[in-house]
C-alpha positions as CSV (number, residue, x, y, z in Angstrom):
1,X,0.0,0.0,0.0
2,X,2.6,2.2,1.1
3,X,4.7,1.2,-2.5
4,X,1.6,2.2,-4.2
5,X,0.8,5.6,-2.5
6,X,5.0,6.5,-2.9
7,X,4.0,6.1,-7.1
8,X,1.1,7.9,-7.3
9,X,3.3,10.8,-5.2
10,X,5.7,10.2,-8.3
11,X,3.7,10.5,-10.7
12,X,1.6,13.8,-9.6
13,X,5.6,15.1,-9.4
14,X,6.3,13.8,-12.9
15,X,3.2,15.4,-14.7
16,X,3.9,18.7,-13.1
17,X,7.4,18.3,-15.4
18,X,5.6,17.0,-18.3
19,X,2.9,19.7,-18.1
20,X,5.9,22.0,-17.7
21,X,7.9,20.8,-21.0
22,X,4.5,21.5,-23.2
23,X,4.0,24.7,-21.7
24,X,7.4,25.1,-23.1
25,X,7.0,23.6,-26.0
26,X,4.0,24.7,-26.8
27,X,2.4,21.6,-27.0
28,X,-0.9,20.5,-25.7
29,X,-0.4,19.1,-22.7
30,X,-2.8,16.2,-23.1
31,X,-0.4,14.5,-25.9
32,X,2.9,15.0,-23.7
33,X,1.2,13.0,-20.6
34,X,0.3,10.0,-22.8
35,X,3.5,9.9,-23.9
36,X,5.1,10.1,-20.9
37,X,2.8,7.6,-19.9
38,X,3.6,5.6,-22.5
39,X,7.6,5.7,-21.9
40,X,6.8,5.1,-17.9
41,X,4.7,1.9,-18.6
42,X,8.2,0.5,-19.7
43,X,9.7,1.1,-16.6
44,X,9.9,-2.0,-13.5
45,X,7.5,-0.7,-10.8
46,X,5.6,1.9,-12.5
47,X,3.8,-1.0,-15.0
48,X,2.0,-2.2,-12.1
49,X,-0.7,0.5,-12.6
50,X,-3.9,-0.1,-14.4
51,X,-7.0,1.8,-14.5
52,X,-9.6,0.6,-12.4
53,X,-13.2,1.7,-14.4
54,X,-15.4,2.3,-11.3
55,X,-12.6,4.8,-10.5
56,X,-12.6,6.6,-13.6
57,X,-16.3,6.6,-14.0
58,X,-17.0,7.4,-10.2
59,X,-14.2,9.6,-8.8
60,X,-12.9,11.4,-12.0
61,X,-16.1,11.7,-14.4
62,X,-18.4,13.3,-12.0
63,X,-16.2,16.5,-11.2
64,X,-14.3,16.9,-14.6
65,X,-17.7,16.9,-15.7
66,X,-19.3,19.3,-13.2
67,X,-16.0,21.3,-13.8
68,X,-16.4,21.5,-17.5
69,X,-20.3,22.8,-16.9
70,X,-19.9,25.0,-14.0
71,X,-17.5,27.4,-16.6
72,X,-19.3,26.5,-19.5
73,X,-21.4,29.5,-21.1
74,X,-25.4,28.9,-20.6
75,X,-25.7,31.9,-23.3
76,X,-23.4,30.4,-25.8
77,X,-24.5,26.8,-25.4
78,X,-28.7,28.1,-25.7
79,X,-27.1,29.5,-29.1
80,X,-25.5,27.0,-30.9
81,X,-28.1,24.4,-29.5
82,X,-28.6,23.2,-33.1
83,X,-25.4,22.5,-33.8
84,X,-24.2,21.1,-30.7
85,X,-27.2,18.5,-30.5
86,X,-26.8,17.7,-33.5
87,X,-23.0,16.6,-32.9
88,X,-23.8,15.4,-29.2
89,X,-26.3,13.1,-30.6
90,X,-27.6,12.8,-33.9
91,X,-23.6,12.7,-35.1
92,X,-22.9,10.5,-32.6
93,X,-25.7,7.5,-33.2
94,X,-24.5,8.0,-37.0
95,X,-20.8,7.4,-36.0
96,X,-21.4,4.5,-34.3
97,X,-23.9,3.1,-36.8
98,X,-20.8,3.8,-39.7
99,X,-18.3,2.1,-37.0
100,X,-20.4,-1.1,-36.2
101,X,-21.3,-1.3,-40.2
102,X,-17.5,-1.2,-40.7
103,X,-15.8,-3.4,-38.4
104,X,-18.7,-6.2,-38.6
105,X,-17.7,-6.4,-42.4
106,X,-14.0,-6.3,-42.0
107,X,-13.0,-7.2,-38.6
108,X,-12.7,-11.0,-38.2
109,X,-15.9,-12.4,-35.3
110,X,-17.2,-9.0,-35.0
111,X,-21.1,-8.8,-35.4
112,X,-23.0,-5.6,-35.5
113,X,-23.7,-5.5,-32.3
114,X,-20.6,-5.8,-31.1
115,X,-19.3,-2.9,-33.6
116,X,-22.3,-0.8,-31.7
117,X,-20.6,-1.0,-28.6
118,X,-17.4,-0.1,-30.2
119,X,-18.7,2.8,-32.0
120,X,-20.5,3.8,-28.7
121,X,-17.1,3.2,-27.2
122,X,-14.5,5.3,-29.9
123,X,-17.6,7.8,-30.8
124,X,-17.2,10.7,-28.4
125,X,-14.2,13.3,-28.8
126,X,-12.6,15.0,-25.3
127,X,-12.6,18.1,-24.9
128,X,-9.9,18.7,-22.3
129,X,-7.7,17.5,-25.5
130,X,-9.1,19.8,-28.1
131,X,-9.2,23.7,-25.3
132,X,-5.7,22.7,-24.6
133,X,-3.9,22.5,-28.3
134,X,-6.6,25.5,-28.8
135,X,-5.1,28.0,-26.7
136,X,-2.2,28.4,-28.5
137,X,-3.7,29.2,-31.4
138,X,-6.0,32.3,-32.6
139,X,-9.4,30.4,-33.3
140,X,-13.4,32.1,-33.6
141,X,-14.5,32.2,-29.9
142,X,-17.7,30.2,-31.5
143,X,-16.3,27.3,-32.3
144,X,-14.8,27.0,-28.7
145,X,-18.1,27.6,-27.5
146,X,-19.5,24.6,-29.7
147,X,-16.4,21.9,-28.8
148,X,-16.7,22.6,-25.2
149,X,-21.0,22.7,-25.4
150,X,-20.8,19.2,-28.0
151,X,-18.2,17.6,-25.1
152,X,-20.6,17.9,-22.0
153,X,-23.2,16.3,-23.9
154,X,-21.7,13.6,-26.3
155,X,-20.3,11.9,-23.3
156,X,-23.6,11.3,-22.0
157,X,-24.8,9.6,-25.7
158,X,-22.1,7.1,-26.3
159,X,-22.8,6.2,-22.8
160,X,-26.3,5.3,-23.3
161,X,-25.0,3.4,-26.4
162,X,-22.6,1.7,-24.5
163,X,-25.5,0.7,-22.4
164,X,-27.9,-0.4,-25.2
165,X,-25.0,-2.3,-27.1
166,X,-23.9,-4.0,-24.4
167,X,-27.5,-5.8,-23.5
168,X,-28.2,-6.5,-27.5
169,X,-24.5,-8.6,-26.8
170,X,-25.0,-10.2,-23.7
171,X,-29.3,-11.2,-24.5
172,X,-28.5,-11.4,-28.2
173,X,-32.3,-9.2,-28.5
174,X,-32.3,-5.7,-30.0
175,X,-35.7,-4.1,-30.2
176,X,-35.2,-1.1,-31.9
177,X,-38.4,1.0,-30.9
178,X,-38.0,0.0,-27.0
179,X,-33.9,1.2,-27.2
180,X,-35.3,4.2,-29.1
181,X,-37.6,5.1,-26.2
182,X,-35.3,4.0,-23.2
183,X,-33.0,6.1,-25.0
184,X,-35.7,9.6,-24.2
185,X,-36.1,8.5,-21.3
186,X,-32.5,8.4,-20.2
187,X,-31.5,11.3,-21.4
188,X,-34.6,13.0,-19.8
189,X,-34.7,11.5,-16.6
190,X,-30.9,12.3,-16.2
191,X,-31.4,16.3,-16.8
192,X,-34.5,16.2,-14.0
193,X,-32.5,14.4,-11.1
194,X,-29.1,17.1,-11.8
195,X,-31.6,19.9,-11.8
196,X,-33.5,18.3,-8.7
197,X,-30.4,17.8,-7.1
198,X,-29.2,21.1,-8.0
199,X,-32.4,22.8,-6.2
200,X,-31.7,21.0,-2.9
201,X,-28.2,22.1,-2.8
202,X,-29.5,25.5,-3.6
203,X,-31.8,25.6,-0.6
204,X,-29.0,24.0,1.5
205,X,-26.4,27.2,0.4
206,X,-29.3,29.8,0.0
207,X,-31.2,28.8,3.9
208,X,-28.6,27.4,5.7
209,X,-26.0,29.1,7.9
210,X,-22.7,27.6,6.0
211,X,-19.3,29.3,6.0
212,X,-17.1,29.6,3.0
213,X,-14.9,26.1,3.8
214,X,-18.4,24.2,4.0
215,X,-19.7,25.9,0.3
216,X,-16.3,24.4,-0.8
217,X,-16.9,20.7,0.7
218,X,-20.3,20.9,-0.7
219,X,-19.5,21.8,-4.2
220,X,-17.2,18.8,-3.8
221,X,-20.0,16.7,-2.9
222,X,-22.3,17.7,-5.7
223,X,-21.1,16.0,-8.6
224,X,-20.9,12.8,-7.1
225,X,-24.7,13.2,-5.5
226,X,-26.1,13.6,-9.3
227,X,-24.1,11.2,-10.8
228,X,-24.9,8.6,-7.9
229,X,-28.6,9.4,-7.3
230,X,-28.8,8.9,-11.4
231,X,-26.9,5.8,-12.0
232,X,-28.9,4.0,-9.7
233,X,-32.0,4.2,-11.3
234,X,-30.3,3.6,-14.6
235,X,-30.4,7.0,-16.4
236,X,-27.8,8.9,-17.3
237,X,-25.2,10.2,-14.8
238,X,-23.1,12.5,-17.1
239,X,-26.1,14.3,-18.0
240,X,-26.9,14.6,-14.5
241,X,-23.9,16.2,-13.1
242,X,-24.2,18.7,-16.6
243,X,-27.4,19.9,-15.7
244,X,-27.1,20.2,-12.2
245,X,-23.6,22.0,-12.8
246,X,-25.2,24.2,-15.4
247,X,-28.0,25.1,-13.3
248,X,-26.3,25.9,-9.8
249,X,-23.4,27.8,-12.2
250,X,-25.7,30.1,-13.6
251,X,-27.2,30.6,-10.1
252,X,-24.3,30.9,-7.7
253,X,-24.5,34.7,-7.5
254,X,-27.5,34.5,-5.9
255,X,-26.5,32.6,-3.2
256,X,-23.2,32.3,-2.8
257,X,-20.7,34.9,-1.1
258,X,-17.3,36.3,-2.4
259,X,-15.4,34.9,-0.5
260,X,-16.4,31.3,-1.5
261,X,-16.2,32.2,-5.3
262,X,-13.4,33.1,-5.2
263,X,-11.8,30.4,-2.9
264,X,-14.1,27.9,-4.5
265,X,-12.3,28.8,-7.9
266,X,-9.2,28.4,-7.1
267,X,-10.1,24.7,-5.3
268,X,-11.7,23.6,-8.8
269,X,-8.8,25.3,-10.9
270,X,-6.3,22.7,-8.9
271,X,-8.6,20.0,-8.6
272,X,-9.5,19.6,-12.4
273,X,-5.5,20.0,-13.2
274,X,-4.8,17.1,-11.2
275,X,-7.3,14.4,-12.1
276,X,-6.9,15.5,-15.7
277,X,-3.3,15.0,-15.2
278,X,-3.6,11.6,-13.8
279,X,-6.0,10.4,-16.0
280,X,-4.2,11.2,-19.5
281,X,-0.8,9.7,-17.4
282,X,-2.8,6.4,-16.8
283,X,-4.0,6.6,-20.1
284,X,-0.4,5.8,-21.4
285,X,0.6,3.6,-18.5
286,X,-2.4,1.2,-19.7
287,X,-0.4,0.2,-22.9
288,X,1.3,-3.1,-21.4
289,X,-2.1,-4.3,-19.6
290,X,-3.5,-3.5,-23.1
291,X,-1.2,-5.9,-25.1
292,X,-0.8,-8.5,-22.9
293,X,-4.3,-9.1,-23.2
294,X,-4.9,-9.3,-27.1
295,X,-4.4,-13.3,-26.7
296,X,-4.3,-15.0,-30.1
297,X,-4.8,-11.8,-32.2
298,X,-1.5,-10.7,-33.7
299,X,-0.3,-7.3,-33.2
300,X,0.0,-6.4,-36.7
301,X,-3.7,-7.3,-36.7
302,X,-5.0,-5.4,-33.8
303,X,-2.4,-2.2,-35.0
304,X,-4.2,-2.3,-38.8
305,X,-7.7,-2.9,-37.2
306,X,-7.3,0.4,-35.3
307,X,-6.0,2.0,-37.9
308,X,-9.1,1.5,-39.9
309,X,-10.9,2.2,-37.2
310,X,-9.7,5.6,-37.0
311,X,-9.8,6.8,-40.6
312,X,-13.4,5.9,-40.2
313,X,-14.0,8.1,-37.1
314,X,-11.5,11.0,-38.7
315,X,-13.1,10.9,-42.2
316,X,-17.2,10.7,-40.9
317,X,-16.3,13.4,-38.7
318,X,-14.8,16.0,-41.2
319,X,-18.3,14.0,-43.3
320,X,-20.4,15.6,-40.7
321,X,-19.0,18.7,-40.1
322,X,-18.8,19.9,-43.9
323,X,-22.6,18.1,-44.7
324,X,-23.8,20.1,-41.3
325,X,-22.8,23.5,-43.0
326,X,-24.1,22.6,-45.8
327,X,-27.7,21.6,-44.6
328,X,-27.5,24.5,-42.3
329,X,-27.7,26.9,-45.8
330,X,-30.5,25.3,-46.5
331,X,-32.3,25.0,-43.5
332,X,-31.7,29.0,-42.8
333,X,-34.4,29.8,-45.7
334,X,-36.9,28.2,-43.6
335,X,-36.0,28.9,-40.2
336,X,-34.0,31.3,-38.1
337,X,-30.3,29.9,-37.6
338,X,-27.5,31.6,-35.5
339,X,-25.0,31.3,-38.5
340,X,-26.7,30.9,-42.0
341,X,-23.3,30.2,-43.9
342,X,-21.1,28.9,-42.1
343,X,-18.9,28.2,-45.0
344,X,-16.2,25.6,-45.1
345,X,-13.0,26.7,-43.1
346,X,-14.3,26.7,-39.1
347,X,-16.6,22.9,-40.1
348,X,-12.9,21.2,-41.2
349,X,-11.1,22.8,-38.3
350,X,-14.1,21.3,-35.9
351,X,-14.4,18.3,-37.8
352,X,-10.2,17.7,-37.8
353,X,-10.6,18.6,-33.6
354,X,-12.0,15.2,-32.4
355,X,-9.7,13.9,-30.4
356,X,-10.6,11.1,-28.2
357,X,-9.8,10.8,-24.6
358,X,-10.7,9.1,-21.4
359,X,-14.0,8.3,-21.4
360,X,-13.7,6.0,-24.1
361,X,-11.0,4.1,-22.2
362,X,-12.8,3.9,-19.4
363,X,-15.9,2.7,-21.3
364,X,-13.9,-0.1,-22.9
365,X,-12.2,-0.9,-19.8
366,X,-16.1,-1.5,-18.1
367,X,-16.6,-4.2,-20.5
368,X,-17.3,-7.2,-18.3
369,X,-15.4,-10.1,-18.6
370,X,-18.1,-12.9,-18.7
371,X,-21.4,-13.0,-20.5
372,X,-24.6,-13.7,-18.4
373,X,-24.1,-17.4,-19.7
374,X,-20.4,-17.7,-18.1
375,X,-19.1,-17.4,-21.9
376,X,-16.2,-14.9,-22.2
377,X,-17.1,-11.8,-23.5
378,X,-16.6,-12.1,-27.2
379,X,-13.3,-9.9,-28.8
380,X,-13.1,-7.6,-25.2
381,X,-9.5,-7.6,-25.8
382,X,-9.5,-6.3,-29.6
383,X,-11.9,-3.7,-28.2
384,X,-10.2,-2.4,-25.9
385,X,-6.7,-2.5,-27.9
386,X,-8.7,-0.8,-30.9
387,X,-10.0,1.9,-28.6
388,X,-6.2,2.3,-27.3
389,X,-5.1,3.1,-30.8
390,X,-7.9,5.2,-31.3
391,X,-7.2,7.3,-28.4
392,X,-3.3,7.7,-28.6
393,X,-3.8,8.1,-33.3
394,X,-6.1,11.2,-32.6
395,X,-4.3,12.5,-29.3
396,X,-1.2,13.0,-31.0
397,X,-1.6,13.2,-34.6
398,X,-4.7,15.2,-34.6
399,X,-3.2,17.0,-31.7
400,X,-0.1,17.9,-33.2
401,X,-1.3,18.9,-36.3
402,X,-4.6,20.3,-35.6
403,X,-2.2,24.0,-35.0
404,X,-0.9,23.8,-38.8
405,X,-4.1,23.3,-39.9
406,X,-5.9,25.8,-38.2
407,X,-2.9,28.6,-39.2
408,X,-3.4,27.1,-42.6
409,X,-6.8,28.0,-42.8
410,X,-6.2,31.5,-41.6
411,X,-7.8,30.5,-37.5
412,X,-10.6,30.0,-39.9
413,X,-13.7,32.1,-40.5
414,X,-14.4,34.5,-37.6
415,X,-18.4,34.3,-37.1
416,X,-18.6,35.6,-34.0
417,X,-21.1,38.6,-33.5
418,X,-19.5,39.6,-30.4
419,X,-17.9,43.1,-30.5
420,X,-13.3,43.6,-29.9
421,X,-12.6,43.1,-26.2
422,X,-11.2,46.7,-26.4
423,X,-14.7,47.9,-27.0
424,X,-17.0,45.3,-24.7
425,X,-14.6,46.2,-21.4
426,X,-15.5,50.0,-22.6
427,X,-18.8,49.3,-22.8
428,X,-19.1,47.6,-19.6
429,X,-17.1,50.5,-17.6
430,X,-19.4,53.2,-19.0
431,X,-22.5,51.1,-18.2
432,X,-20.9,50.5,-14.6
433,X,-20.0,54.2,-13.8
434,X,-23.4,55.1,-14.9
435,X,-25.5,53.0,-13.1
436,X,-23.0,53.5,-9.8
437,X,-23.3,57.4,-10.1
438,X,-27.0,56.8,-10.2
439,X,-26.9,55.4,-6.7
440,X,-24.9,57.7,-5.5
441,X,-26.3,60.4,-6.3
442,X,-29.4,59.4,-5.9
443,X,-30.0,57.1,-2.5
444,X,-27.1,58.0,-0.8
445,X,-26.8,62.2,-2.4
446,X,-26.3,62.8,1.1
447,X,-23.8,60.5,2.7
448,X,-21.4,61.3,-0.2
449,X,-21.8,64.7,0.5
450,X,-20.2,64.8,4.1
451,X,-17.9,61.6,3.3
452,X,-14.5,62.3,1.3
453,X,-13.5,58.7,0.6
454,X,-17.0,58.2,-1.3
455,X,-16.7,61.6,-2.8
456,X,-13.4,60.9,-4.4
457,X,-15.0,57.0,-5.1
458,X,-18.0,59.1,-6.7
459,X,-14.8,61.2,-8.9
460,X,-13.7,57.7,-10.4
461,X,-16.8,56.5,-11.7
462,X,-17.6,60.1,-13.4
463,X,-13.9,59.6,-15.2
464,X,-15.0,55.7,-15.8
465,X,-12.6,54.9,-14.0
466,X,-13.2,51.6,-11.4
467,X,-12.5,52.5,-8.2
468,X,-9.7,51.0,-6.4
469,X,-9.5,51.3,-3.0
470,X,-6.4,53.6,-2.1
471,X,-8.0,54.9,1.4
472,X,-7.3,52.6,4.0
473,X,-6.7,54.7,7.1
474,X,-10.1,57.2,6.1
475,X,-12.6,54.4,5.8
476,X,-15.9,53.9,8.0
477,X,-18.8,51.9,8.3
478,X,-20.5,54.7,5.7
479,X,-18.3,53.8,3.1
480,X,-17.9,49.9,3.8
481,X,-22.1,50.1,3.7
482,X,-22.1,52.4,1.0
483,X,-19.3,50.6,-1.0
484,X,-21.1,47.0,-0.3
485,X,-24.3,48.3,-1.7
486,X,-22.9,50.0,-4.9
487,X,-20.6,46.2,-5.4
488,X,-24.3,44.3,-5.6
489,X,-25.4,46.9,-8.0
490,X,-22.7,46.4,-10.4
491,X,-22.7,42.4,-10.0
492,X,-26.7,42.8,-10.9
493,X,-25.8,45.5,-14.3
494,X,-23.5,42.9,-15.5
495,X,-25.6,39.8,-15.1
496,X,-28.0,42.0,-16.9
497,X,-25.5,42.7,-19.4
498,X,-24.8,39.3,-19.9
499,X,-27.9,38.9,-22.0
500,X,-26.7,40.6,-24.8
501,X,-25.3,38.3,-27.3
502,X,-22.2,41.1,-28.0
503,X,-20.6,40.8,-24.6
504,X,-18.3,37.4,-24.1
505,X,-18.8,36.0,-21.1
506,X,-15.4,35.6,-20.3
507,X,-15.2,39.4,-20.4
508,X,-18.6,39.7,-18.1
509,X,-16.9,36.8,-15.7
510,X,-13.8,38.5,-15.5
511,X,-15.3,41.7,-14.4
512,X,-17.4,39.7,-11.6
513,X,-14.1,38.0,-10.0
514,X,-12.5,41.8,-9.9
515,X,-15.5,42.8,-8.1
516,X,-15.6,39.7,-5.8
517,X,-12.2,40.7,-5.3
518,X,-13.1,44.7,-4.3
519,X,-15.4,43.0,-2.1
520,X,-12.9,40.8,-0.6
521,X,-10.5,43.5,0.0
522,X,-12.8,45.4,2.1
523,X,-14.4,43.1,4.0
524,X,-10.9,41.4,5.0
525,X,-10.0,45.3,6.1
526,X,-12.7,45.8,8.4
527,X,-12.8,42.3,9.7
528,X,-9.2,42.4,10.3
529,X,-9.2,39.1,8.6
């Protein structure tokens, strides 16, 4: 136990380095872990590490997931719904119908049930893989938007048919009309219980007297309540911890202080870093396991089947993307889209971003061993060594090259309707000092009047300026009241502001955590903290 503990401890030590080299080299850091991983699992000692499935699916899924919603953009994702349905689940069924079509007719013993549960498997890009090589590239803040929406919800559809595949397997009986609605259902079912879920922690932050370490510890607790509460009545648990994530994200300012946004951040920021870390590690310390269990298929067999399995996932993809644009021309002259011509450029960059990741891994790894009938579970190996290849092809080829193609095509076309981040934090100061000097001038005309620290605050705002706090020694319970009240005001103008579809959100957020941090300062001043 103690051997075991000592090698995680090395390993959390040796991403840090790895994450370190691709900052330098300006890799994705996603690619450089499996590799690392990879060159590790070679080493005596550090080989005796698999992944355990119930671990991935119930320690790391639930808050990577919750994560991934709690900073994903509710206004972004409500306007390219279309799109990112379409690609969470209509793309996704399609892929794995082309995938189970392909390998039952080439791959030796596979039936088309089986190549279900492998396209359910292999179907899903990560999107951990495809914001990190992202970053270091100039790319239309839309597409982001779509990758990161597509990736909360895609995971939840090749789940479901995982599920689905893996009964028609194991019973040998496929009904198609009774998969079709279990499928509704699961999906359904899985959004209510997140957002039920979500309410009761609401009422348990908004009603009850926590302090800001006990916020933290209950965040914590969330995703693994909706993902728990969900699986057990057999729905879906990713869609769970999305919806409940969503919900109490877009909520938090109502009941939630400073102080545990901002230290709630920063515990979420560290968390996600780590178990993203570990997981892409274990990813390429799984290699070993991996081949040692292919059994009497060759490994010049299994390397060519995955192979063919990922031209099939690369080439539908790029498919999808380019006949999506196209049918979204001709769907805007009937109906109202967010982008009626999309053209050609951002669909190939999105379509050559699919990178696969650990969910799929994790998925093959939960195939059982055994049948219901004590049989072995036909070509589990193959799977999972196809799925392997699958994962490490599109990690680091894709990965690598995913930057050349998206300077080649110029960072594609920009679509994005928002206005130059020069302009929106101009916008958002003018609307600030307005609406600040309208409360000060207004409910509290007098106060300011026989308080010089709020004057000279007052002075700021009418140069729209933001005020920054340069008066310790002259501050009083007027202006900490005074300064509170106007804070509230400004959080409300720019959740307001949030609305419009011209402001990013990552500009609106940014200007929250500046005033969480005002807030911070002050309160920490009078409370000696």
């Amino acid at each position: 136990m103690q051997h075991t503990f000592i090698i995680y401890i090395s390993l959390i030590l040796i991403i840090l380095l790895l994450v370190m080299l691709a900052e330098r080299l300006k890799v994705a850091y996603p690619i450089i872990l499996v590799l690392g991983g990879l060159t590790l699992s070679f080493f005596d000692g550090i080989n005796i590490i698999s992944i355990n499935p119930e671990l991935i699916f119930i320690i790391f899924l639930p808050p990577l997931l919750y994560e991934a919603a709690w900073y994903t953009s509710w206004k972004n994702l409500w306007r390219w719904r279309r799109v990112i349905v379409s690609f969470a689940f209509l793309i996704v069924l399609v892929t794995s119908l082309v995938v189970a079509v392909v390998s039952s007719l080439l791959i030796p013993g596979f039936t088309l049930a089986l190549g279900f549960l492998l396209g359910g498997i292999v179907s899903p890009p990560d999107a951990v893989s495809a914001s990190s090589v992202m970053k270091y590239v100039r790319i239309p803040r839309s597409m982001t938007s779509i990758i990161e929406g597509e990736s909360l919800l895609n995971d939840a559809s090749s789940l479901i048919v995982f599920r689905f595949a893996l009964i028609a397997v194991d019973t040998g009986r496929f009904v198609f009309h009774e998969a079709a609605l279990s499928f509704v259902v699961v999906i359904v079912a899985g959004v209510l219980i997140g957002v039920a879920v979500g309410l009761i922690y609401y009422a348990i932050y908004k009603w009850l007297p926590t302090s800001t370490n006990m916020d933290i510890v209950l965040s914590l607790t969330a995703p693994y309540v909706m993902y728990i509460a969900a699986e057990s009545i057999h729905v879906s648990g990713v869609l769970s911890v999305v919806a409940g994530g969503l919900f109490l994200s877009v909520k938090s300012h109502l009941y939630m202080s400073q102080r545990s946004r901002l230290r709630g951040g920063n515990v979420w920021s560290t968390l996600g870093f780590v178990l993203n870390g570990l997981v892409f590690m274990l990813i390429g310390l799984e290699l070993p396991h991996i081949i040692g269990q292919l059994g009497e298929v060759r490994l010049s067999q299994a390397i060519g089947y995955g192979l063919l399995i990922t031209g099939v996932l690369v080439v539908g993809r790029i498919l999808s993307t380019l006949g999506a644009s196209a049918f979204t021309v001709w769907v805007s002259k009937y109906i109202t889209t967010a982008d009626s011509r999309p053209g050609w450029k951002n669909p190939l960059i999105f379509g050559w971003a699919g990178m696969r990741g650990v969910v799929s891994l994790a998925a093959a790894l939960s195939i059982p061993l055994h049948l219901q009938n004590g049989a072995p579970f036909p070509q589990r190996n193959l799977i999972l060594f196809i799925t392997f290849t699958v994962i490490l092809l599109t990690l680091v080829v894709q990965g690598l090259t995913l930057p050349l193609v998206i300077k080649w095509l110029h960072g594609g076309e920009n679509r994005d309707i928002t206005l130059p981040h020069r302009d929106q934090e101009l916008i958002l100061r003018k609307k600030l000092s307005y609406y600040s000097l309208q409360l000060l001038d207004g409910e509290h005309k007098q106060t300011v009047e026989n308080n010089r620290p709020l004057q000279q605050l007052r002075e700021r705002f009418a140069n729209d300026q933001l005020p920054q706090d340069e008066n310790a020694n002259l501050l009083h319970e007027d202006y900490r009241r005074v300064y509170l009240q106007l804070l509230d005001r400004q959080r409300e103008v720019l959740h307001q502001l949030n609305k419009k579809d011209e402001l990013d959100d990552e500009i609106i957020r940014k200007y929250l955590t500046m005033l969480d941090l005002e807030e911070e300062k002050l309160r920490m001043k009078f409370e000696g903290v």
